[in-house]
C-alpha positions as CSV (number, residue, x, y, z in Angstrom):
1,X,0.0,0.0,0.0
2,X,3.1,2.4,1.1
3,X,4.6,1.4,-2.5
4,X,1.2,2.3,-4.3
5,X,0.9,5.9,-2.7
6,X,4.6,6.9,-3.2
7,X,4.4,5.8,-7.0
8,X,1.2,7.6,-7.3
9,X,3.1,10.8,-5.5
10,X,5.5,10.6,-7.7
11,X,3.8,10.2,-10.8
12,X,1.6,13.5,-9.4
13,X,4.7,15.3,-9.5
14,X,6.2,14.4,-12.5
15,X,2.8,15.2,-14.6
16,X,2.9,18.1,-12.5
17,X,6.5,19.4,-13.7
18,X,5.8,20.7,-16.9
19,X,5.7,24.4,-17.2
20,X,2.9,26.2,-18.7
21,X,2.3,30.0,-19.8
22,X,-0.5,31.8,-19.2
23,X,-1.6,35.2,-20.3
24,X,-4.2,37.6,-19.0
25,X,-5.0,40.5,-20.2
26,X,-7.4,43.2,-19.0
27,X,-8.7,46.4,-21.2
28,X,-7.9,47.5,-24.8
29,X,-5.8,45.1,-26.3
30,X,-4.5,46.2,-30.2
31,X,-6.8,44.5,-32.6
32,X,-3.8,43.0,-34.3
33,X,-0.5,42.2,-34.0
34,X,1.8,45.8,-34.0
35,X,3.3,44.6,-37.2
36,X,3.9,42.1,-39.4
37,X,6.9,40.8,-40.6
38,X,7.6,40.8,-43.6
39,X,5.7,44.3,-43.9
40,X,6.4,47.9,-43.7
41,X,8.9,48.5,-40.9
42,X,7.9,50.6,-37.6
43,X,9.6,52.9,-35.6
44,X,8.8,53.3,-32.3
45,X,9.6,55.6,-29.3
46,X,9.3,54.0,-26.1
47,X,8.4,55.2,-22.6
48,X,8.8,52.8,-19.8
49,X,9.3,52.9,-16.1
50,X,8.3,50.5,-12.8
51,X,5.9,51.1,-10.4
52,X,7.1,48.4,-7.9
53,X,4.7,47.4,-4.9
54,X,5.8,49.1,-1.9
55,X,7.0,45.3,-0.4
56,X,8.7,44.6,-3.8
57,X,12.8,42.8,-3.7
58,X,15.3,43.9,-5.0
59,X,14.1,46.9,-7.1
60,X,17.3,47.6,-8.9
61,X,17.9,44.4,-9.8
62,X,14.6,43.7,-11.4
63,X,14.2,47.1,-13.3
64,X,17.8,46.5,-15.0
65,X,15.9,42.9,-15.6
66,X,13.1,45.1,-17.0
67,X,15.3,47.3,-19.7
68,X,17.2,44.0,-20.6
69,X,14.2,42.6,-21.7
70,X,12.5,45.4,-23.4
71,X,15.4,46.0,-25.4
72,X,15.7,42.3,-26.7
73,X,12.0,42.3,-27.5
74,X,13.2,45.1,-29.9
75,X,16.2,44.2,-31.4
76,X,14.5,40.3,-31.7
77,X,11.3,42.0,-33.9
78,X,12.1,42.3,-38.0
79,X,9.0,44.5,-37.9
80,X,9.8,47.2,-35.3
81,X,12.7,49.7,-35.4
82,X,13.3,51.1,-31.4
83,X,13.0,54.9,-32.3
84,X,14.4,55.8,-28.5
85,X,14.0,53.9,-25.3
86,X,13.3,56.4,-22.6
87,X,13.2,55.5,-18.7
88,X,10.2,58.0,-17.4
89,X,11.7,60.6,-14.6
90,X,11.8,59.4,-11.0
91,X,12.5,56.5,-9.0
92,X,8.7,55.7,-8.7
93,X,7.3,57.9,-11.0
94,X,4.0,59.8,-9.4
95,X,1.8,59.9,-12.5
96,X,1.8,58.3,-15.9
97,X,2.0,60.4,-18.7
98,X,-1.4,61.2,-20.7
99,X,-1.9,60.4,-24.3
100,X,-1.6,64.1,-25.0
101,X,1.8,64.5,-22.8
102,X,3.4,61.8,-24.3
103,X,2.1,62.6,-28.2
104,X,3.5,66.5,-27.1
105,X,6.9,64.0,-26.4
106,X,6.8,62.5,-29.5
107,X,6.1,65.3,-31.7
108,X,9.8,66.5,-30.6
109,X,11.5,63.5,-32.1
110,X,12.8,63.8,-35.3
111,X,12.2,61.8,-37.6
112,X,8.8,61.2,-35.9
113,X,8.0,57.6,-34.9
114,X,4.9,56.0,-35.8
115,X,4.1,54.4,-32.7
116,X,4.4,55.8,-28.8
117,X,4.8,52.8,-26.8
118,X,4.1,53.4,-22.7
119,X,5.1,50.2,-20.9
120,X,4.9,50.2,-17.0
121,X,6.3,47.5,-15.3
122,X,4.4,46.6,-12.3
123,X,5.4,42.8,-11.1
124,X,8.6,40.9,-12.4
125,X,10.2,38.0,-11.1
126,X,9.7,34.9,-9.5
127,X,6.6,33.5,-7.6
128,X,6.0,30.5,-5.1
129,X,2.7,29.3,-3.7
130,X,2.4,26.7,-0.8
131,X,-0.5,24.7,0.3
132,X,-3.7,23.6,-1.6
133,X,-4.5,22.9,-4.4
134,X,-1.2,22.2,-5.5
135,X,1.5,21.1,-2.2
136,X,4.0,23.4,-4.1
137,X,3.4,26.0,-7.6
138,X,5.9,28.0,-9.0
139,X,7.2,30.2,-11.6
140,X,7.8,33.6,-13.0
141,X,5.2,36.4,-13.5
142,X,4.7,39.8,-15.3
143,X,2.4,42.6,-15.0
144,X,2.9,45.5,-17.9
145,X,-0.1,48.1,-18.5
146,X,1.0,49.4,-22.2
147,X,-0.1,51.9,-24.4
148,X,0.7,52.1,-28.2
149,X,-0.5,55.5,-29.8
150,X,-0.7,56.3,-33.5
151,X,1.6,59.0,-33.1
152,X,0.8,60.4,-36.7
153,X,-3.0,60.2,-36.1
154,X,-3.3,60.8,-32.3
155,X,-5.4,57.7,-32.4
156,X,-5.1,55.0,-28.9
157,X,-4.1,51.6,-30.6
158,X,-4.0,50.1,-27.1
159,X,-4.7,50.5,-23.1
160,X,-4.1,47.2,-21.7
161,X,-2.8,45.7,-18.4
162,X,-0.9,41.9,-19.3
163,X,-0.2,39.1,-16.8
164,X,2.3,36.9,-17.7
165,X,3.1,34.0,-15.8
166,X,5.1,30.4,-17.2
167,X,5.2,27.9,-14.0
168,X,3.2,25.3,-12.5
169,X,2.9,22.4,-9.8
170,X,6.2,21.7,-8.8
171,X,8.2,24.4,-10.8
172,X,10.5,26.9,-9.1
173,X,11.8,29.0,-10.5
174,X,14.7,31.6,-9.4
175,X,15.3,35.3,-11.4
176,X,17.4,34.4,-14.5
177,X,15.1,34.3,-16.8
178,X,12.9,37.0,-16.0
179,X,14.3,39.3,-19.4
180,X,13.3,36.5,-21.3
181,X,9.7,36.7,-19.4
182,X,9.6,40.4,-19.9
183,X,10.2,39.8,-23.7
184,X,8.0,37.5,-23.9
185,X,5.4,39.5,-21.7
186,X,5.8,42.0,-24.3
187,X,5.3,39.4,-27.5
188,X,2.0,38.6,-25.8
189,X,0.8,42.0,-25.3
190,X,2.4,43.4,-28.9
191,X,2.5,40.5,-31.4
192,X,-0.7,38.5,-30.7
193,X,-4.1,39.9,-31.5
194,X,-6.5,40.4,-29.1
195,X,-8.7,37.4,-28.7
């Protein structure tokens, strides 16, 4: 009987070990992807700063994370050219920039992009749970809210908060890989239409 119930823990944990991704999203996601490859290339200027929780580790750490893996989300799309990458003012920036502020931004840049991207990192890095329904779940997580503007037309392509998370029963997982989550975070909320 012992035998039966250890084989049948471990079997439990070995289905259990596979990692899975799964993506929320909340709000106005872009109807389709940003671009296309293949097509007409994009440029795009890009605003982005955290807005940690007031508990959150390591902030330093995980905001380098945070540039690391916007810029290789860039330089790893054929459609979109990276304008400028600019970090937003502050250590914990008070208020997001508007539409209109960040169009007024734009409008400086020469040659003018056609997108503004606003990303805001809110959660990156690793997550553990303990207890039931799984004994142990783990993984990584993201939370981006991003904006893309049409930054020739004014027009709001996208309002949307993302929650990334790749993990599952049995799966921990420590911080080096969370530039590849927020790349991928940012495939998710960029490159795949809206459901």
């Amino acid at each position: 009987m012992r035998s039966a119930l250890a084989a049948a823990l471990v079997c439990a944990a070995l289905a259990g070990c596979a990692a899975t991704t799964k993506v929320e999203t909340t709000g106005a996601a872009l109807n389709e992807p940003l671009c296309r490859a293949g097509g007409e290339k994009l440029s795009a200027l890009v605003f982005w700063g955290p807005q940690w929780r007031p508990d959150q580790k390591e902030p330093p750490a995980r905001e380098a994370a945070a540039l690391r893996g916007i810029q290789a989300f860039f330089a790893g799309s054929s459609c979109l050219a990276l304008a400028d990458l600019r970090r937003l003012p502050g250590e914990r920036f008070s208020e997001v920039p508007s539409d209109t502020e960040l169009l007024r931004l734009a409008s400086s840049s020469a040659p003018l992009p056609d997108r503004v991207v606003l990303i805001v990192v809110r959660e990156l890095g690793p997550k553990l749970v303990i207890g039931i329904p799984a004994l142990v779940e783990g993984g990584t997580e993201v939370v981006v809210d991003v904006r893309v503007l049409n930054a020739r037309t004014a027009e709001s392509m996208a309002d949307v908060r993302t929650h990334w998370q790749n993990g599952g029963t049995f799966i921990i997982k420590g911080v080096k890989t969370l530039e590849e989550d927020m790349s991928a975070a940012l495939r998710s909320t960029l490159m795949s239409p809206s459901p």
